[in-house]
TORVEXTOR-562993 format. One record per residue: x, y, z of N, C-alpha, C in turn; residue in three letters. Coordinates in Angstrom, 1 decimal. Layout:
% residues N
+--------+--------+--------+--------+--------+--------+--------+--------+--------+------+
|    n_x |    n_y |    n_z |   ca_x |   ca_y |   ca_z |    c_x |    c_y |    c_z | code |
+--------+--------+--------+--------+--------+--------+--------+--------+--------+------+
|      X |      Y |      Z |      X |      Y |      Z |      X |      Y |      Z |  Ala |
...
+--------+--------+--------+--------+--------+--------+--------+--------+--------+------+
% end
This chain:
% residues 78
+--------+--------+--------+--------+--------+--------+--------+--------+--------+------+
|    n_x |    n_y |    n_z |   ca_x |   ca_y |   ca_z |    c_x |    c_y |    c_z | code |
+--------+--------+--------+--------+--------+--------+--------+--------+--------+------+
|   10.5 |    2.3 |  -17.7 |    9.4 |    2.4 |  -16.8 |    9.4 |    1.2 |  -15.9 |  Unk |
|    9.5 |    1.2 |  -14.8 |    9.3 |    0.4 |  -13.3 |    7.6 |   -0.1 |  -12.9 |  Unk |
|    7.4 |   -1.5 |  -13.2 |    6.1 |   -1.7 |  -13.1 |    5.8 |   -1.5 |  -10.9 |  Unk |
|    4.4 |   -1.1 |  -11.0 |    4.4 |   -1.1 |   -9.5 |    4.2 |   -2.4 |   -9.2 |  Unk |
|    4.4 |   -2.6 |   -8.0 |    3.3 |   -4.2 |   -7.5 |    2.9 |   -3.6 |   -6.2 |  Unk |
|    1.8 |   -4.3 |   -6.2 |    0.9 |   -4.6 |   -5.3 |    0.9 |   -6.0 |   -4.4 |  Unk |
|    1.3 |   -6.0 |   -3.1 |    1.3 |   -7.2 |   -2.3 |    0.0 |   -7.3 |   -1.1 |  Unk |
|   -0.5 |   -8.4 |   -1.3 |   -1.7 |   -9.4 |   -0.5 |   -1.1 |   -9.5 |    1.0 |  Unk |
|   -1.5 |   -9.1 |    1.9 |   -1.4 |  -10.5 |    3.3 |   -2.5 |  -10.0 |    4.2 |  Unk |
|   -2.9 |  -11.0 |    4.5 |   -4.3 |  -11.3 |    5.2 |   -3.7 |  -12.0 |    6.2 |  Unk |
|   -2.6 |  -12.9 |    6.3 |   -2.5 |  -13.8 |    7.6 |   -1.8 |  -13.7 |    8.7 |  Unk |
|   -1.4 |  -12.2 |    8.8 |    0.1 |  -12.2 |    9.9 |    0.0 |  -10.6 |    9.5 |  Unk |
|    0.2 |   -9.7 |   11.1 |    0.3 |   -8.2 |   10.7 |    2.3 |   -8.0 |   10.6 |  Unk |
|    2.2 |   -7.4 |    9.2 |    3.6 |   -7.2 |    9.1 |    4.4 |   -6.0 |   10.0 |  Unk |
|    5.8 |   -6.4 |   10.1 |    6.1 |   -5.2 |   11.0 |    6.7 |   -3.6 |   10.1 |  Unk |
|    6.9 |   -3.2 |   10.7 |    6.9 |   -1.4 |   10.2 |    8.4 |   -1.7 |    9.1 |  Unk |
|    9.3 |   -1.8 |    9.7 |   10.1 |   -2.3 |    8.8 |   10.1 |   -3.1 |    7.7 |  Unk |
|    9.0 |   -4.0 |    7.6 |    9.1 |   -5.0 |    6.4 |    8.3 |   -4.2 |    5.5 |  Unk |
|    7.4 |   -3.3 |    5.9 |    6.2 |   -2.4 |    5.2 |    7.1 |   -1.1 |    4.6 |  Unk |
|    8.0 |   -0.7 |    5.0 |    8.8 |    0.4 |    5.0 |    9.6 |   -0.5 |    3.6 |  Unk |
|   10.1 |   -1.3 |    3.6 |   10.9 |   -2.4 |    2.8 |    9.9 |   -2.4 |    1.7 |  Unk |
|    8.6 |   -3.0 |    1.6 |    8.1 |   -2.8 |    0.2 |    7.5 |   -2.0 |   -0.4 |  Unk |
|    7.2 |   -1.0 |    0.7 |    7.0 |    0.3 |   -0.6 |    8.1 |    1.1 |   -0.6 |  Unk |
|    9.1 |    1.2 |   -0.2 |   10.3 |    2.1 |   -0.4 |   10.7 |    3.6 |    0.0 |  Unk |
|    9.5 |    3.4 |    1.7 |    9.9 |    4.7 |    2.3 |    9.5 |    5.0 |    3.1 |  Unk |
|    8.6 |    5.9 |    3.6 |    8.0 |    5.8 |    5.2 |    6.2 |    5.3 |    4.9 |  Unk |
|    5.8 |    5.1 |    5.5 |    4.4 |    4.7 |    5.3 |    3.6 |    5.4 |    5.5 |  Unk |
|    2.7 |    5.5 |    4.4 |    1.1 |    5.8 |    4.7 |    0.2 |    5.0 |    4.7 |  Unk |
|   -1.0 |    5.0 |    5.6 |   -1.9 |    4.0 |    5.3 |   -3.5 |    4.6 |    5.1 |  Unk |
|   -4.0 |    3.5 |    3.8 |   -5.6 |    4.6 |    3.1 |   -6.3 |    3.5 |    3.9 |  Unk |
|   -7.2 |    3.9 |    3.6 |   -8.2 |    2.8 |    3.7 |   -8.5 |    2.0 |    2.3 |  Unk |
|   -9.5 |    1.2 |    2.0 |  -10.2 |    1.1 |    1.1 |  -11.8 |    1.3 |    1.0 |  Unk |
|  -12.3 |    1.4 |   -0.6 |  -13.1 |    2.1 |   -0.7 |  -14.4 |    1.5 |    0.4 |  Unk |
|  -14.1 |    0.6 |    0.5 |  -15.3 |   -0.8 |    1.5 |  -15.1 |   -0.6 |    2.7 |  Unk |
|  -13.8 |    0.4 |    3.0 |  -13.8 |    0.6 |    4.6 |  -12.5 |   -1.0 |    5.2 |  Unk |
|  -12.8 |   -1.7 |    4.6 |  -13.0 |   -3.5 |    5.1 |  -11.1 |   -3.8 |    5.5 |  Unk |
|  -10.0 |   -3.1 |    4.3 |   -8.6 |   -3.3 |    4.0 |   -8.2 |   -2.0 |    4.3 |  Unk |
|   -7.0 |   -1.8 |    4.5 |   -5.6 |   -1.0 |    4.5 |   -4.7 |   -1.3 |    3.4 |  Unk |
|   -4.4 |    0.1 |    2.3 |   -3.5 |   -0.1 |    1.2 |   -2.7 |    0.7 |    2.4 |  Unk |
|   -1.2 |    0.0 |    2.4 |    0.1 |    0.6 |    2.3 |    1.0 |    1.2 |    1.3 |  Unk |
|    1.6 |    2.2 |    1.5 |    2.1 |    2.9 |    0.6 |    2.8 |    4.0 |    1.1 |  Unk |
|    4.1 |    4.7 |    0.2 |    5.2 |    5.2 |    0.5 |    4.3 |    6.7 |    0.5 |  Unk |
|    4.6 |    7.1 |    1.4 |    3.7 |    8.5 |    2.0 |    3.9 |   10.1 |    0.9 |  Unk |
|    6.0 |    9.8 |    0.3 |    6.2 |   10.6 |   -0.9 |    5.9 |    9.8 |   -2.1 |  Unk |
|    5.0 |    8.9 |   -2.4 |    5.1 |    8.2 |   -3.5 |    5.1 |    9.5 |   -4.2 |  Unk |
|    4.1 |   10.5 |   -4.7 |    4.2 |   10.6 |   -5.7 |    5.1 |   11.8 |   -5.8 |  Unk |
|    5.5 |   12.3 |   -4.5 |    6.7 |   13.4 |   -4.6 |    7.8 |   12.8 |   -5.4 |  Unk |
|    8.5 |   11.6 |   -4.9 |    9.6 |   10.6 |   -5.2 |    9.4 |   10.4 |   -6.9 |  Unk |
|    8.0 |   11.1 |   -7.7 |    8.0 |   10.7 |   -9.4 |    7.9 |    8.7 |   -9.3 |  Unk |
|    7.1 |    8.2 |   -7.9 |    6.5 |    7.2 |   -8.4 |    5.9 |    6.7 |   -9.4 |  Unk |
|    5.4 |    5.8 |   -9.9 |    4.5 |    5.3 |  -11.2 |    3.0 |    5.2 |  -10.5 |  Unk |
|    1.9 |    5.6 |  -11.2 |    0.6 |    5.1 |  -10.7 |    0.6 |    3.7 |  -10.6 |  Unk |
|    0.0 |    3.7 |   -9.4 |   -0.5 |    2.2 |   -9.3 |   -1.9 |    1.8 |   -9.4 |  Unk |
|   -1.9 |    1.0 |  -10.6 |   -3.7 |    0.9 |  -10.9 |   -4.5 |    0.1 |  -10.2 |  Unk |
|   -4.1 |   -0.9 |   -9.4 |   -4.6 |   -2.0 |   -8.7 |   -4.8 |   -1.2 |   -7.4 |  Unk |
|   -3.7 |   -0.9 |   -6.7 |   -4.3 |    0.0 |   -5.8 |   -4.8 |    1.2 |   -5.4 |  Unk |
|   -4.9 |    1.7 |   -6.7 |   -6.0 |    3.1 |   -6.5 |   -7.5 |    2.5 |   -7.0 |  Unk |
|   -7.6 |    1.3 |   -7.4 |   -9.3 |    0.6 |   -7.7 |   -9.2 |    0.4 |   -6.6 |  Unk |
|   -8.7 |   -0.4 |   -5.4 |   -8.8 |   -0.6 |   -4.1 |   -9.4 |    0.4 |   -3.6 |  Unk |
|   -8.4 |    1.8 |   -3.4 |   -8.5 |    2.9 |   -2.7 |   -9.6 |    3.4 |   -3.2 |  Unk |
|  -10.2 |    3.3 |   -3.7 |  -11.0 |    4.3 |   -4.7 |  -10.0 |    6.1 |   -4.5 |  Unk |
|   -9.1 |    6.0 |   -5.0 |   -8.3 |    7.2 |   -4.8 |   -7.3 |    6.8 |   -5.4 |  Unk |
|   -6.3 |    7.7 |   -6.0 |   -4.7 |    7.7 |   -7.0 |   -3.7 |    7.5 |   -5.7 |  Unk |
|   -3.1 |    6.5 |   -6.1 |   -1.8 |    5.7 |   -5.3 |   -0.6 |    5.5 |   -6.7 |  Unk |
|    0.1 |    6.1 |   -5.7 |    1.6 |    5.8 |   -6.8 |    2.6 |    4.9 |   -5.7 |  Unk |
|    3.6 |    4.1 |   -6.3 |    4.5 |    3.1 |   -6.1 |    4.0 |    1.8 |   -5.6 |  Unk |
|    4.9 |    1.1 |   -5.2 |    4.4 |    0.1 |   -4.7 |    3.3 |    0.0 |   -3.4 |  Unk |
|    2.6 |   -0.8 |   -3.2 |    1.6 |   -0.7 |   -2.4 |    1.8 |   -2.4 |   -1.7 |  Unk |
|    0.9 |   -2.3 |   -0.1 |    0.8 |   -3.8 |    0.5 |   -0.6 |   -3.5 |    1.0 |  Unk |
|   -1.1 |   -5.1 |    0.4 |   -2.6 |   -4.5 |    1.2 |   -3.3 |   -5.5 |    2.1 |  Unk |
|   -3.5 |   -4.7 |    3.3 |   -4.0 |   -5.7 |    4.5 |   -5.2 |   -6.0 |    4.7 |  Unk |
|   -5.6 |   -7.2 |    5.0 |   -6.9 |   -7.5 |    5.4 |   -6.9 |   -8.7 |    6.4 |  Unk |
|   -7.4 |   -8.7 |    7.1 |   -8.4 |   -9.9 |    8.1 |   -7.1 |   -9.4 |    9.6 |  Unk |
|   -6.5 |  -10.7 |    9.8 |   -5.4 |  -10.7 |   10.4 |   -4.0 |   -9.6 |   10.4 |  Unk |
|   -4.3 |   -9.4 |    9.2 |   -2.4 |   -8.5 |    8.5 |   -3.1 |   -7.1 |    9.1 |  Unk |
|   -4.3 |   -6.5 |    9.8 |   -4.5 |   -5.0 |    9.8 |   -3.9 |   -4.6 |   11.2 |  Unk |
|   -3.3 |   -3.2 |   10.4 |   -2.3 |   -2.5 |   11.7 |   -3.2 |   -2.0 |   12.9 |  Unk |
|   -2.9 |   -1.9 |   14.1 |   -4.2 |   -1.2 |   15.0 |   -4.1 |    0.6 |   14.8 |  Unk |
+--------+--------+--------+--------+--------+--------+--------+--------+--------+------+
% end
């Protein structure tokens, strides 16, 4: 079993490719449940037989599988 991670940035909006790079496929973006962040995340995560990811579905208030990046302040995509 493959632990998920969950990655932080708040200081710099990442580009499509580096986001594409840590969740491992094309992107989706949720919101969270506060409105406030953007979880990133691989758009087949759970087609692909991803692993749930627990940290970011408490974010999401919603089920996210694979790896996830989560934006806030500066890091959010327009």
């Amino acid at each position: 079993m493959i632990d998920t991670k969950t990655t932080y940035v708040e200081d710099e909006m990442p580009t499509l490719e580096k986001l594409q790079e840590l969740v491992g496929g094309y992107i989706e973006i949720v919101l969270s449940a506060d409105m406030r962040k953007q979880i990133v995340v691989d758009e087949e995560g759970l087609l692909k037989g991803k692993e749930f990811n627990e940290e970011a579905s408490r974010i999401a208030g919603q089920k996210l599988f694979g790896n996830a990046v989560v934006l806030s302040d500066d890091a959010l995509l327009d």
